[in-house]
KEBA-312008 format. One record per residue: residue number from 0; x, y, z of N, C-alpha, C in turn. Coordinates in steps of 0.02 Angstrom, whole numbers. Each point is the difference from the previous one (the first is absolute). Example, Ala and Ser with C-alpha at 12.3 -4.5 7.8 and 13.67 -1.06 7.14 Angstrom:
2
   pase      n_X      n_Y      n_Z     ca_X     ca_Y     ca_Z      c_X      c_Y      c_Z
      0      660     -284      390      -45       59        0       45       60        0
      1      -18       53      -36       42       59        3      -39       55       37
END
This chain:
57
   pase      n_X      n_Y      n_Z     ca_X     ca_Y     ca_Z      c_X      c_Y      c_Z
      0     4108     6376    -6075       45       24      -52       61       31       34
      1       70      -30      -28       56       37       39       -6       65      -65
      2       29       68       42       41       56      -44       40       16       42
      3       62       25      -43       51       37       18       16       75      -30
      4       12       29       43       24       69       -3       61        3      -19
      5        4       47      -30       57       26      -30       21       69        1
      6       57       29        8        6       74      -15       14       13      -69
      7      -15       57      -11        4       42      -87       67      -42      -47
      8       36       -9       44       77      -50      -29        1      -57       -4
      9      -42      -22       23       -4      -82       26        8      -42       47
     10       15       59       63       40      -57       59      -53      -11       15
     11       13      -77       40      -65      -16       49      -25       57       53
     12      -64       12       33      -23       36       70      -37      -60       23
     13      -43      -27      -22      -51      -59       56      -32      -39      -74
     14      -22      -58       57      -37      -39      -34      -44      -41       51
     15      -49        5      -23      -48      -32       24      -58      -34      -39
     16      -69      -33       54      -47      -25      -57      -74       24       33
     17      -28       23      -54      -67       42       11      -68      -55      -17
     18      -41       18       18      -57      -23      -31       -3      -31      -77
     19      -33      -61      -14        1      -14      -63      -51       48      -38
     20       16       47      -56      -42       -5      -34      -15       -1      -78
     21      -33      -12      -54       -9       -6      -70       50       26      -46
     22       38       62       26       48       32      -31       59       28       65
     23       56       16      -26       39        4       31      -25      127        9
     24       -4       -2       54        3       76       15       28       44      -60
     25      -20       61      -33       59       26      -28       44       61       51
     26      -26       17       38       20       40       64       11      -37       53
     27       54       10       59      -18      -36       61       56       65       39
     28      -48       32       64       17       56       25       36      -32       68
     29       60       12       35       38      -45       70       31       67       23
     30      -46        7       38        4       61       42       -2       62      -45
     31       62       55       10      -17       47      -54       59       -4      -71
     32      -18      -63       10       40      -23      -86      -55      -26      -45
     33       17        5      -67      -45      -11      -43       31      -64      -60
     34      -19      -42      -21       26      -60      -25      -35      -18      -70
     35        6        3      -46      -20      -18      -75       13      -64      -15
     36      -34      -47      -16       13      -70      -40       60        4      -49
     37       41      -50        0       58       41      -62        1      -97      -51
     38      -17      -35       50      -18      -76      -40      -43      -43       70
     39      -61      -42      -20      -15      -39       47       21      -10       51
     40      -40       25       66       56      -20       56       53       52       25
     41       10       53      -30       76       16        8      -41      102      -22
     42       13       36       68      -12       60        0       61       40        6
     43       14       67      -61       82       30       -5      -61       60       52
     44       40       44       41      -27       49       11       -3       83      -35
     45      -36       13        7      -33       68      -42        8       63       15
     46        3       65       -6      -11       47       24      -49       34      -21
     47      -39       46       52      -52       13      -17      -31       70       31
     48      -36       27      -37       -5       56       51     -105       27        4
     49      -11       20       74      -65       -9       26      -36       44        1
     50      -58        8      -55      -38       73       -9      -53        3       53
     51       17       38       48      -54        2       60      -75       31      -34
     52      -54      -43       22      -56       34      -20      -17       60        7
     53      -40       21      -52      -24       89       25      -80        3      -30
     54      -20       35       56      -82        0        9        5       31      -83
     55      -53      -18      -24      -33       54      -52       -7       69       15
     56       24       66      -50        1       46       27      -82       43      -52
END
């Protein structure tokens, strides 16, 4: 399967082709960027922010 990356605006960043599988990813993480499906094939990127775990208190 090819996808392409995209930034939040639309420009291109990369494209490449991953593993086939049944559905297209709805996440795909490229390094410490984060990428959302926005149509088949085609990831806009996301912002996001990372709740570090915390033991049970």
């Amino acid at each position: 399967m090819t996808v392409t990356l995209k930034t939040a605006t639309g420009d291109f960043v990369y494209e490449t082709k991953i593993s086939r599988l049944h559905k297209y990813p709805e996440v795909i993480l490229w390094g410490k960027r984060v990428f959302t499906i926005f149509a088949p094939g085609v990831y806009w990127e996301a912002f996001c922010y990372v709740i570090p775990e915390v033991a049970d208190e």
